[in-house]
N, C-alpha and C positions, 0 to 999 in steps of 0.2 A: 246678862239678864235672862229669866224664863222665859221662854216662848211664850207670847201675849195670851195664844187659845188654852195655854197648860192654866194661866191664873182664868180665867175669863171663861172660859166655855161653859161652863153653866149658868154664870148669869148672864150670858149673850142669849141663850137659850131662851130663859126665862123675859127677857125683852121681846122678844118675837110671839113669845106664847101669850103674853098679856095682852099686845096691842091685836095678837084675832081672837080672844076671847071678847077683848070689848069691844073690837068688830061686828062679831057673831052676832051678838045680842042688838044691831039694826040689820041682819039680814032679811031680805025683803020686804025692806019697808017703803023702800024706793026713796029713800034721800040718803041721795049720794053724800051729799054734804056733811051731814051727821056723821057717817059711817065711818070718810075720812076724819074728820073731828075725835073722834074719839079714840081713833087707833094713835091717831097721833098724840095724843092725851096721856095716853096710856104707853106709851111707847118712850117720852122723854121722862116721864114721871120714872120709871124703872133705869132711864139710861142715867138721871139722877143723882140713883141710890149706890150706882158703879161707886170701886174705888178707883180711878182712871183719870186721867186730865183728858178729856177727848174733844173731837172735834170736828163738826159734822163738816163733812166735803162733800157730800150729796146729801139733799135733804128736799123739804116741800117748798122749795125758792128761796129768792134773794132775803138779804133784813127786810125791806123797805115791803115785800111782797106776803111774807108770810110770819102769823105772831107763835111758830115754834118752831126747833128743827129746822133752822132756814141755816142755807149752807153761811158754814162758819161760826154759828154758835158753837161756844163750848158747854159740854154736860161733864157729870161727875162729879164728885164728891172732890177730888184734886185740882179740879179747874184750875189754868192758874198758876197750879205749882210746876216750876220748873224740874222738882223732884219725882211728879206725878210718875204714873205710867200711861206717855203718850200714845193714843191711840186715833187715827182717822177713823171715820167713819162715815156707811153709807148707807142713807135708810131708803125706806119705801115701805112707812106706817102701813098700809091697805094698796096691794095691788091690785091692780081689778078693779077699783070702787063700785060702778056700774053692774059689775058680777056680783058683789057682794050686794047692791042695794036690789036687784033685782031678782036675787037668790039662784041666779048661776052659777056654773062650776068654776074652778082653778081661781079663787081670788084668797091671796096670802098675803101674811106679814113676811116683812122681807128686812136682812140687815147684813151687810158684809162691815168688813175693819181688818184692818192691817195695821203695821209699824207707820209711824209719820212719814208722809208723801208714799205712802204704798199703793195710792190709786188718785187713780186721774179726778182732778174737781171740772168735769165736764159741765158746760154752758146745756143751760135750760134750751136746746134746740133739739132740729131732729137727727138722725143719724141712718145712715145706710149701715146696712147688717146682713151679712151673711155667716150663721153660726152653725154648726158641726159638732158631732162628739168625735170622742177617740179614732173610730174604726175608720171616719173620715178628713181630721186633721191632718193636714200638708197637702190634698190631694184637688183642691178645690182654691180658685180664683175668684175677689168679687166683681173685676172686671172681665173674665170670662160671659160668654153667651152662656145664658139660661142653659141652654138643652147639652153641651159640653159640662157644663157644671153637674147637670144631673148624670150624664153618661158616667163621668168620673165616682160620682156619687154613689154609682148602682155597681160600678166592678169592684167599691170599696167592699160593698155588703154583698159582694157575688151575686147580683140577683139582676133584674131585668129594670129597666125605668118604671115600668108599669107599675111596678110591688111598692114603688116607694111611696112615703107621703110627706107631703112637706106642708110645714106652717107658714099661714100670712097670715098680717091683719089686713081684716076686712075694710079695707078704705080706698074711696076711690083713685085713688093716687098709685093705685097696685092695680088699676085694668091691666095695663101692658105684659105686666108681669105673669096675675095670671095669664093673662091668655097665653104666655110665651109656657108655661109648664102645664098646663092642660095639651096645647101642641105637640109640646113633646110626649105626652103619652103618663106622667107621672099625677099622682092624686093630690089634691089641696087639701087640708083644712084650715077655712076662715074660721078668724076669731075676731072677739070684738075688741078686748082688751088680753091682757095680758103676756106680751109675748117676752115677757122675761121669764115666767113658769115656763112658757112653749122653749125659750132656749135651753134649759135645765133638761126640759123631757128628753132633747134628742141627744142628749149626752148620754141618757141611761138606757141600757138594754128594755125591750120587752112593754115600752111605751108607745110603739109603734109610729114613732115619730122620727124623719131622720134628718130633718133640715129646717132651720127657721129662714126664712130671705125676703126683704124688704125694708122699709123706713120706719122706723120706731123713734122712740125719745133715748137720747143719749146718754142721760144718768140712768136708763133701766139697762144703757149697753155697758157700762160701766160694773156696773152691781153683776150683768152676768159675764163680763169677762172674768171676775172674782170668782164665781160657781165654775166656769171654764177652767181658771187653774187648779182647783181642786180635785175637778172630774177628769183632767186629760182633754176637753174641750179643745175647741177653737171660736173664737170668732175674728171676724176683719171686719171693720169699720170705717167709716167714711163723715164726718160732718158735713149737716145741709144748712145752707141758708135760704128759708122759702119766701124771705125780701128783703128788701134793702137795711129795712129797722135789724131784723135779726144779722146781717152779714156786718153791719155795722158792731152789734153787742158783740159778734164774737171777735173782732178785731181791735175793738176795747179790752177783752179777755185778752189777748195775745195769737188767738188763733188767726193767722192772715193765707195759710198755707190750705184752703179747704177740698183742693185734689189727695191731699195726701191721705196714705190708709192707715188707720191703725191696727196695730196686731193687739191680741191677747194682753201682750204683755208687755204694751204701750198702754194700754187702759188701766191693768192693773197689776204695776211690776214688783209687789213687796213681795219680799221673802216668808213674812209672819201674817198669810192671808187667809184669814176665815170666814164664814158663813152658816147667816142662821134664817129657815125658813120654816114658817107655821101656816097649815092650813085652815083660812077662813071656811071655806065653803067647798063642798067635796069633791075630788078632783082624780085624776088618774095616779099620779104622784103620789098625792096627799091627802087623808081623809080632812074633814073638816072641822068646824069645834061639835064637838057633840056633847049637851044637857043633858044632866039628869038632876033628879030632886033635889040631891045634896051638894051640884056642883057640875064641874063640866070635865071633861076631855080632850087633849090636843093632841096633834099629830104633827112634829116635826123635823123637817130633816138638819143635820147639823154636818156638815163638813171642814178641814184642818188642811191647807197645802203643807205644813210644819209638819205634823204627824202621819198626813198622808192616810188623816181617816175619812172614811161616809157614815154617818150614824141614824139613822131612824130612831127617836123619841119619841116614845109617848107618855105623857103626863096625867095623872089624875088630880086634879085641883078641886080638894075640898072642902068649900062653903059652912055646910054644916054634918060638922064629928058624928051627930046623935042618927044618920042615914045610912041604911046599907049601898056599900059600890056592888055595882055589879061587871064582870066582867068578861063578861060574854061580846064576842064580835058581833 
């Protein structure tokens, strides 16, 4: 059979692109709720019209919790069929929600997929995360001290600890943490949401970003061990249980072992692993959906472990024919 992204890469594309256009349009409205609502909307509505028998493996919760995209529905026009072309899948309608209703930066549509069981169906918990691109894969421990970790970190990129800059999110549950890499000498930036954008950035040269480290939610670690295979990444990860209800769900899941670390490619080990990401709201990465009279704009990145591509897209999405596009940056 054809590699899934040879049939599929363009309307994977066009999935991601729709759900931040209708994102877009509640940016800063300050309901979060809508904003989610909508991408999500827009987002099953195109996964739909696939020819695919797929099947969500990460999505907006369980059946019982969420009425789309809850992990384990299936989408697709093959639903079903045993002859389909089985695809996993893993969404994240609106990253950021927060960023997008508040009209902050880096909030995307996000979607990875692979061959059936090509990625982990991680439990709605949190996750310890420390993620790397290329220049620093292999070279780094998540049970290393802080300040060894950045030392390592700083002779991958030849430079001194000080030059570096590392992403957290902003939550208090990260005192210790900053404070252990402020001590050491190296720069932070908090963020409120998004540290699945933040793990992409420090895969790519020239985003000034060289390390994501902290607790996150574990289906957004899942989605960027997917962007990690594509980019030469890394991450390791760790599941948390922050009480006893959650240590319980994940030993219902199967997970009983929550010392153990996941690599890269324990999270996401298919062979036919792609990703497709669109910018809601403007970002370093990624510009955001941009209006105009006759329609709107998208910006987004598309990567293939199979073909071994990165591709930057941009899309003109035309409303109405009778409008001149303009196409000046």
């Amino acid at each position: 059979m054809a590699a899934i992204d040879r049939i599929l890469e363009h309307d994977f594309i066009r999935v991601t692109e729709q759900a931040a256009v209708a994102a877009a349009h509640t940016m800063g409205l300050g309901d979060r709720e809508k904003s989610d609502r909508v991408a999500v909307e827009a987002m099953r509505r195109e996964l739909d019209s696939l020819a695919i028998a797929g099947r969500i493996v990460i999505g907006e919760g369980e059946r019982d919790e969420a009425p789309m995209l809850y992990v384990g529905e299936e989408v697709g026009l093959e639903k079903g069929r045993a002859d389909g072309v089985g695809v996993d899948i893993a969404v994240d309608p609106l990253e950021g929600t927060n960023l997008c209703a508040t009209g902050a930066p880096d909030a995307t549509a996000v979607l990875a997929a692979a061959e059936r069981g090509g990625l982990l169906h991680a439990p709605d918990t949190y996750m310890e995360k420390l993620i790397v691109g290329p220049t620093a894969r292999g070279r780094l421990h998540i049970d290393a001290p802080v300040v060894e970790n950045l030392r390592s970190l700083a002779r991958a990129f030849e430079r001194d600890v000080e030059d570096l800059t590392i992403v957290v999110l902003d939550r208090p549950r990260h005192e210790r943490l900053i404070e252990d890499i402020r001590s050491a000498g190296a720069r932070i930036r908090l963020i409120g949401d998004g540290d699945l954008s933040a793990g992409i950035a420090c895969a790519v040269r020239g985003t000034g970003v060289h390390a994501v480290m902290g607790t996150g939610g574990a289906p957004e670690g899942v989605i960027t061990a997917a962007a990690m295979r594509c980019l030469g990444g890394e991450i390791q990860a760790r599941l948390v249980a922050s009480d006893d209800h959650q240590k319980a769900r994940l030993a219902e899941l199967g997970y009983f072992d929550l010392d153990r670390i996941y690599q890269t490619t324990d999270l996401a080990p298919g062979d036919q692993i792609f990703f497709s990401c669109t910018g809601v709201t403007p970002g370093e990465l990624l510009h955001g959906v941009r209006f105009f009279g006759g329609g709107a704009r998208t910006h987004t990145l598309f990567m293939s472990l199979t073909r071994r591509i990165i591709r930057f897209v941009e899309t003109i999405h035309r409303e109405d024919l009778t409008l001149p596009v303009h196409f000046e940056r």
